[in-house]
Structure formats: structure tokens, C-alpha cells
Steps between C-alpha positions, in 0.01 A plus 500: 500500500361670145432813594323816276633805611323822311680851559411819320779648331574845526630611164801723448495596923677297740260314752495383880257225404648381195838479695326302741330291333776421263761424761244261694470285157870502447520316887212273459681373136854463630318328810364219243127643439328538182404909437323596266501888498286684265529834463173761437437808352857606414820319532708498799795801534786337733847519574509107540454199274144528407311170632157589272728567150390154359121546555261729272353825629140455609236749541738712305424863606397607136250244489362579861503839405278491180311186615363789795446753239274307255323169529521438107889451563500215653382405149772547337713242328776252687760675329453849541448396872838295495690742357344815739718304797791392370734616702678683250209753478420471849876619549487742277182677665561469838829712403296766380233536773549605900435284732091427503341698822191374693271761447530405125410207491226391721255380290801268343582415845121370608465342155802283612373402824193357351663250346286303267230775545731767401612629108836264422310182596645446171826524702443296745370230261851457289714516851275221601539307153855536483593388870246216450643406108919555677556401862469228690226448753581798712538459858446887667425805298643809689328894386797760542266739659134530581413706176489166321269372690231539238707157380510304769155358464498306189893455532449279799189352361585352141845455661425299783772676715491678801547932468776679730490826442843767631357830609754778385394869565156489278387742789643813362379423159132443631535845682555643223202415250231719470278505770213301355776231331654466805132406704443234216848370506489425882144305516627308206841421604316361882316335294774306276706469808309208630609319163837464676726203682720731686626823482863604540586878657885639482456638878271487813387875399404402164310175588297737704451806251353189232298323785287799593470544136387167361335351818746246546515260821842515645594133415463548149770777473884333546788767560786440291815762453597594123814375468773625187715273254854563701687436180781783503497639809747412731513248803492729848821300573649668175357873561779757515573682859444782278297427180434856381820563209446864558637680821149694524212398633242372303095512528340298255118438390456203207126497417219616312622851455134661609354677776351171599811356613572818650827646266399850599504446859836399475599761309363737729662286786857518319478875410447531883788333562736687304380758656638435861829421642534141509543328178554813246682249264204264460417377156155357370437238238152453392434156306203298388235502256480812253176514304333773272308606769725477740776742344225819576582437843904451492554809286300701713741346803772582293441857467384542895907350552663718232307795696648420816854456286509130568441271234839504400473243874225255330525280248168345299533157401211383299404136402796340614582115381626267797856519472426911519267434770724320690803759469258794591405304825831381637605875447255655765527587840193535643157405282141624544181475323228698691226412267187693631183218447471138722787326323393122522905411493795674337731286311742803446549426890610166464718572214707788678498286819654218284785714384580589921335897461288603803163606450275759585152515474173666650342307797203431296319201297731226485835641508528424883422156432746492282767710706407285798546144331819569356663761752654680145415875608294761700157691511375822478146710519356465146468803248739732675849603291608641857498217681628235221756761456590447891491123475729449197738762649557290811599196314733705276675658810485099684676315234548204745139505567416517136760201444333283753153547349634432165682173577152391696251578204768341296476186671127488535414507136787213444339290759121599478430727227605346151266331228587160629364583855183650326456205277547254780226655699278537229575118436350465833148648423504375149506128619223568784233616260564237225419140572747381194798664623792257571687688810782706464815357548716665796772714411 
């Protein structure tokens, strides 16, 4: 099959969706399929081979940006416009700026779901051009998340392809625009909704949460798990009785370090347990994504440990490459990421899973889905340090419990939870909405 695939880039911060998307064009190449992947706004930040590198940057977020604060740029010449998203500069900016927040960019936001109605029409125009002048006669063109769908319309028309669009946790960013934004945003997004083939949801809970929202039918909403490139990470079969090179326990997070994902919490949930009898030697590593305005947060955390005379028992590992990544995961004991808002997934599950570390995570949105499908960890209540305190404590003090959990969610991302699981199912809804695919061959 030719297939379009368009992902936003996040810039300089590490990405759920970009690591998704990037790892389910990786499968679909290696499985014989022609991907095109084109990148928007900003280029892609990943600790993998980058499957968009070859492609321009369209709808470069300079150009979106000024094209919504004057109507006379869109006027300007080719070359200024060229050279405002090269990806140099786009780099280079994205570097210096935190990561963008809803409630700054609504008008931006409802601009872009217009589509050809909105301010970078002139966008939309050379991403048309260029797929029309470059690739072949494209078979499926798949939206990364539901904020493009201001796209879809004359994608699928002057293409003559079907539109799949992945839904990937646009519900917290919609919730946060301002109120009269996020009213517009909604009716419009309905409204573009009915542009598309099929839509695919990461979880049960999240095809539900997007339903409601965009007045979908059930049948047009296909459930298919993320799944993670397993290069690196050990087979179950290979997983050490004890894989943890230090002879204390350790709790690790690997994230977004925000309040979002819930690093407080945690913090708050490993102070407590320093503070009782059980597991006084426990360690914490923290991991993940590290932006400007993220750092407000982890210094504050920082100080809140050295006041309670135990950060010298954390460690902050920012921005991590793979091989890093990889190390800081196989050295945990137990791993938890109580983020506070409906996660849709939570990659940073599989990933620990995948290098044999139980997981535990509040009993809310889809992480008992997730818990549930794989049989990797336990639950807690949500948003109480007490209680996540009390469930991590009685895996440290059950290591054979914690083992056995470990080796399970280890062999459920092997067998069900990789990129080439994900791309084979998403093969599977590709070729029912396109009347030129040739099927799939088994594997």
C-alpha cells in the first residue's frame, strides 16, 4: 500500500505521539509498504531512527504562527516562506520556547480545524502540491490525531484516498482552551469528523471519551493497542532473576516530568515511604522529558526532597537518548506514573513492562485496560500519595510477586504489544476502507 502518514512534531520535547507514530511507520516499511511520513509544524524529537527525516516540514510553526497574526503574510515571497521552516530554524526555535499550552493558542487551534477556511490555506495548498507533484497515487492517508482534521477534507478529496484518522489524547488539550475556543473547536471538529473512513482509538476508554465527543457511531471507531519498536530491550526469556545492578530497591517514573503525569504525587508517595518501616533504603529515579517549563516544577520537587533530607535518594535524569533510556529502565524495581488527567494510553507502561519492571498505576482512564491486558502490575485509588505509597510498598516487600508480574508484562508486549502487532492491525482497517488495497500478506 502507499500510504501518507502526517504527524506533528514536537520540537526540542520528547513525544508519546511522535513515538507512536514513528514506530508504526518503521513496521509498516520493514513489512513491504510504501510510507510516506511528513512531518508538521516542527520536526520530530526521538530516541529512534527518525522515519519523517527525508520529508520537508509543512505548516512549519513560524509560518502558522504569523500566517494567524496577519493576513498580508501569506503574501509574502516563496523564499522568505521556505526559509521560515527549514528545519534548521524550526530547530533552533523550538529550543528556545516551552512547550506551546492550550489556552494560548486557541484561535491558532480553530484556524487549523477550518482547513481551507482557516489562515494557512496557503499551507494546506503546498502540502497538497507537493504530495500530488512526489508520490505515487496514494492508497490511505492516516491524520496522527484529530487536531488535523481541518485537513482531512481536501486531503481525501484531490487525493482520491480514503482518511483514517488515530485518536491520541486531544481531550486534555481541548479542555484546556479557553472556554469560548474550546465551544468552537468541538462543533467544528463533529463536524469534520464525518469526513472520515475509520477511526482508530489506543483503548476501549479512549474510543469512548472521542465518541461522546465527535458523535461517532460505534462501528466507525476500531480499538487498536500502541505498540513500541522492541529494538534493545531484552527477550523475557533473557531477563535477569534479578535485573536491578543495585542491591536497593528502585522506584522509577520516565515521563513528561510535569504535574500532568503526576511526578509530584510520586514524590509525595516516595517521601511517605521513607518515612515508614518497610523499605527505608528505597531509591527513586525520575526520567523523561525535561522542558523549559517543565524544570519550574522539578526544582521546586527538588527542594521539597532536600527539606525532608532526601534527595541525596533521587536522581533526575533529563532527556535521555535510547541506549540511556534503556539502562535507566532495566535498573528499576518497581515503576509508576500516576499521571492525574484521562490518559488515552501510556507508552512509558509498555516500555517498563518490556524491560520485566512491575507497574503501578491509579485505577483510572485506561491504565486498567492496560494493567488488565497485559497482567504487568497492580491498581490503586487515583490522586492519593497514601495509598500509591501502600501499593508500591507491597510489591517491594513481595519480590516474588513483583517477579511474576514482571516476567508476564514482559511477555505480553513481546507477543501483543510491539509496532509490528500495531501495524498489522492497522493493516487490517487500512485495507477495509480502501478499495485499491492489495491484502496484506500473513506474517
Amino acid at each position: 500500500m502507499n500510504i501518507i502518514q502526517l504527524t506533528p512534531g514536537a520540537g526540542a520535547m520528547f513525544c508519546g505521539n511522535c513515538f507512536r507514530d514513528n514506530a508504526l511507520v518503521a513496521a509498516l516499511r520493514k513489512m513491504g509498504h510504501s510510507v510516506t511520513m511528513v512531518p508538521l509544524y516542527l520536526p520530530l524529537t526521538l530516541d529512534e531512527e527518525d522515519q519523517s527525516a527525508q520529508f520537508p516540514i509543512f505548516f512549519g510553526g513560524i509560518n502558522v504562527y504569523l500566517e494567524q497574526q496577519s493576513k498580508f503574510f501569506n503574501k509574502t515571497p516563496g523564499w522568505i516562506h521556505s526559509a521560515l521552516a527549514s528545519r534548521p530554524l524550526l530547530s533552533w526555535a523550538a529550543g528556545k520556547a516551552a512547550k506551546t499550552r492550550a489556552q494560548d493558542v486557541g484561535e491558532i487551534t480553530l484556524s487549523m480545524l477550518r482547513g481551507e477556511e482557516g489562515k494557512q490555506v496557503r499551507e494546506l495548498d503546498e502540502l497538497l502540491g507537493w504530495l500530488v507533484r512526489t508520490q505515487p497515487k496514494t492508497d490511505i492517508v492516516c491524520l496522527s490525531n484529530a487536531l488535523l482534521l481541518g485537513l482531512g477534507r481536501r486531503l481525501k478529496s484531490e487525493l482520491r484516498a480514503p482518511l483514517v484518522c488515530t485518536l491520541q489524547g486531544e481531550d486534555s488539550f481541548l479542555d484546556a482552551l479557553p472556554a469560548e475556543h474550546r465551544t468552537a473547536c468541538s462543533q467544528v471538529l463533529a463536524e469534520r469528523a464525518r469526513d472520515v473512513d475509520a477511526f482508530i482509538a489506543p483503548s476501549q476508554y479512549f474510543a469512548k471519551v472521542m465518541s461522546e465527543r465527535l458523535r461517532l457511531g460505534a462501528n466507525r471507531v476500531h480499538i487498536i493497542h500502541n505498540g513500541i519498536d522492541l529494538t534493545g530491550f531484552d527477550r523475557p526469556s533473557s531477563l535477569k532473576e534479578n535485573s536491578n545492578p543495585h542491591p536497593e530497591p528502585v522506584l522509577g517514573f520516565f515521563a513528561r516530568m510535569c504535574r500532568e503525569k503526576g511526578l509530584d504525587t510520586l514524590v509525595e508517595s516516595f517521601i511517605l515511604l521513607k518515612k515508614g518501616d518497610g523499605v527505608k533504603n528505597l531509591k527513586l529515579r525520575v526520567g523523561g522529558s525535561c522542558g523549559p517549563s517543565d524544570r519550574i516544577l522539578v526544582e521546586s520537587l527538588q527542594e521539597r526532597l532536600k527539606r525532608e533530607n532526601l534527595l541525596k535518594d533521587v536522581e533526575f535524569h533529563p532527556n535521555l537518548d535510547r541506549a540511556e533510556k534503556l539502562r535507566f529502565l532495566r535498573g528499576l524495581t518497581v515503576f509508576s506514573v500516576p499521571a492525574l488527567y484521562g490518559e488515552a494510553y501510556g507508552l512509558y507502561l509498555i516500555e517498563a513492562m518490556a524491560s520485566g519492571v512491575p507497574v503501578v498505576q491509579p485505577d483510572t482512564a485506561a491504565f486498567p485496560e492496560i494493567v488488565q491486558a497485559t497482567g504487568g502490575g497492580i491498581l490503586c485509588p487515583p490522586g492519593d500519595p497514601g495509598k500509591l505509597a501502600d501499593a508500591i510498598e507491597s510489591l517491594l516487600l513481595n519480590p516474588a510477586k513483583a517477579k511474576a508480574l514482571g516476567q508476564a508484562g514482559a511477555r505480553s508486549v513481546f507477543e501483543r504489544f510491539n509496532a509490528d502487532s500495531m501495524a498489522r492491525e492497522c493493516l487490517k482497517v487500512f485495507e477495509a476502507v480502501s478499495p485499491r488495497a492489495e491484502k496484506a500478506p500473513a506474517h
